[in-house]
C-alpha positions in Angstrom: 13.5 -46.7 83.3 16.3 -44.1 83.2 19.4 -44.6 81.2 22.7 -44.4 83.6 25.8 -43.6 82.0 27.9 -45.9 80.8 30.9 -47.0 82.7 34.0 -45.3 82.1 32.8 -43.2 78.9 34.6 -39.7 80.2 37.6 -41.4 81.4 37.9 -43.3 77.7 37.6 -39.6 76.5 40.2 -38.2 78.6 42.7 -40.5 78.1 42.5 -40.4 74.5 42.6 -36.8 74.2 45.4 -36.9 76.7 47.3 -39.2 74.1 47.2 -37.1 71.8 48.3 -34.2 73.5 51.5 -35.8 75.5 52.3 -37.6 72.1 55.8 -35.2 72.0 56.6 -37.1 75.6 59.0 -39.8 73.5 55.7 -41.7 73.7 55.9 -42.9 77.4 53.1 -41.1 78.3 50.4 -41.2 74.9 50.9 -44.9 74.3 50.1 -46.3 77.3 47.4 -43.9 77.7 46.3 -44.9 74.4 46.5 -48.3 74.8 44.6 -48.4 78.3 41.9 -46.4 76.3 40.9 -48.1 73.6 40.9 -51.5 76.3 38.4 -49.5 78.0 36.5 -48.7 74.8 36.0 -52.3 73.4 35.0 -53.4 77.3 32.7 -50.3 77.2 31.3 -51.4 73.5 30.8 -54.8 74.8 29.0 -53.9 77.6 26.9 -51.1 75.4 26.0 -53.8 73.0 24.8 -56.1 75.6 22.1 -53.3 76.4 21.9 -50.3 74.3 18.7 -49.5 76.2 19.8 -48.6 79.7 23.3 -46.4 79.0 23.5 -43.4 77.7 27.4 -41.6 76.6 28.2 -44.3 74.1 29.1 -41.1 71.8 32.0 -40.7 74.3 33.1 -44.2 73.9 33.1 -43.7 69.9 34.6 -40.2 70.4 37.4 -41.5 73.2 38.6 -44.8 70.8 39.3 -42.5 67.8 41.1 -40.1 69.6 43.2 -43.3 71.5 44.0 -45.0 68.2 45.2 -41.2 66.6 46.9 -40.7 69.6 48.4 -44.8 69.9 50.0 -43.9 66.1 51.3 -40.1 66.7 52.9 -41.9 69.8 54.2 -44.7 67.6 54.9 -42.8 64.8 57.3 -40.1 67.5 58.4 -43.0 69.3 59.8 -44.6 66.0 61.6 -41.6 64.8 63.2 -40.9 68.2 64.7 -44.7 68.2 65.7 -43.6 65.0 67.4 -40.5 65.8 69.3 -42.7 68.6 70.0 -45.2 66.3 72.1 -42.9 63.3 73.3 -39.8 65.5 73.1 -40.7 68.9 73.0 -38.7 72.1 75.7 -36.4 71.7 74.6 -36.0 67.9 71.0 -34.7 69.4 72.6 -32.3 71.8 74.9 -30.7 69.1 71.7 -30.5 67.2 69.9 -29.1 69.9 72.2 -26.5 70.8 72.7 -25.4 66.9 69.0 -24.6 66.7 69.2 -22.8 70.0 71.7 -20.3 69.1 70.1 -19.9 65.5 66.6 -19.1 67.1 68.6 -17.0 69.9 70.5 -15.2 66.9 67.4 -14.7 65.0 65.3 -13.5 68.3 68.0 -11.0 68.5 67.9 -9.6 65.1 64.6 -9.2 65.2 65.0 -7.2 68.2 67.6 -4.8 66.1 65.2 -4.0 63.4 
């Protein structure tokens, strides 16, 4: 009988890589992502334990839960310190801070230029 691939497996994979590469997106994008991946990962290890036998690409599954549950605490972890940053300098604090490290890097492309 010939193994057929188990349901999902590559999708589990891509999200989870996916949340860990969008975890920088103030975590609206990794955590869900994430989430919705390791769901689909314990379904897909149900299912694989059922009957180890007949599906192959469990490796993915394994593979696709780690990477969702690195990806579900970077997005956390980001998440956390934004709410933070919100919380004890607020908006307008961010922009100044923003714009301060602009013109430093601007001011230090430029000297780098003059060299």
């Amino acid at each position: 009988m010939e193994q057929q691939q188990l349901p999902n497996s590559t999708l589990i994979l891509v999200f989870g890589i996916i949340s860990i590469v969008t975890c920088c997106c103030y975590g609206i994008i990794g955590l869900p992502l994430g989430i919705v991946a390791l769901v689909m990962a314990n379904k897909a290890t149900a299912v694989y334990a059922e009957n180890p036998e007949i599906y192959k690409g469990f490796q993915n599954v394994k593979t696709g839960k780690i990477l969702a549950i690195i990806g579900i605490v970077l997005n956390a972890i980001f998440l956390i310190y934004v709410i933070w940053m919100f919380t004890t300098i607020g908006y307008d604090g961010m922009q100044e801070a923003q714009e301060e490290f602009m013109r430093s890097f601007n001011q230090g492309m430029e000297e780098g230029r003059n060299k």
